[in-house]
N, C-alpha and C positions, 0 to 999 in steps of 0.2 A: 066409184068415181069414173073408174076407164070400162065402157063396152068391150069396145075392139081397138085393135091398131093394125096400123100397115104400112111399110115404106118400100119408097121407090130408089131403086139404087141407082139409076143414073139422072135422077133429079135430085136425090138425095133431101125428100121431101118424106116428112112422116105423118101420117095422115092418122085421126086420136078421135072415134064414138067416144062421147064420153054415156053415161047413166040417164043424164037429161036428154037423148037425141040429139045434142048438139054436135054439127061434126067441125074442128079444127085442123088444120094443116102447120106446122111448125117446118119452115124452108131451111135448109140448109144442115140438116142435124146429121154430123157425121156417122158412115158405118156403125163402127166403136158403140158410140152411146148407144144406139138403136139396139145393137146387142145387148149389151149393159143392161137397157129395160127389159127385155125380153128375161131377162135371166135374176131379174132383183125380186127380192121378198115382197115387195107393198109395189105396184105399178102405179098408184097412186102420188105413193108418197116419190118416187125416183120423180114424176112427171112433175111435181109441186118444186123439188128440189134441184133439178138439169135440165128443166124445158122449158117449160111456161115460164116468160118474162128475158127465156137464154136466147132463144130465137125467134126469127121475125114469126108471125103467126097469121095467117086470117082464117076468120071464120065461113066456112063451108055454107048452114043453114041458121 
């Protein structure tokens, strides 16, 4: 599901390749979580379950 990830700490923007090439941005996702994923068993399933639909999003490509 997730290629890559990346965030930015003073936009506090987290930036999500997913498997399709598609690249998403999720604005505003506190430090905290961004940790939390990085450190969760399925990054997948963390991103289905605290991100997508949690925060605002636009799509990249």
């Amino acid at each position: 599901m997730v290629y890559a990830v990346g965030y930015d700490e003073d936009t506090k923007d987290l930036e999500v390749v997913f498997n399709t090439g598609k690249i998403w941005v999720y604005k505003d996702v506190p430090p905290d979580v961004y940790k939390k994923l990085l450190n969760s068993n399925s990054v997948g399933s963390f991103m289905l379950n605290n991100i997508i639909d949690c925060y605002s999003e636009d799509r990249i490509n």
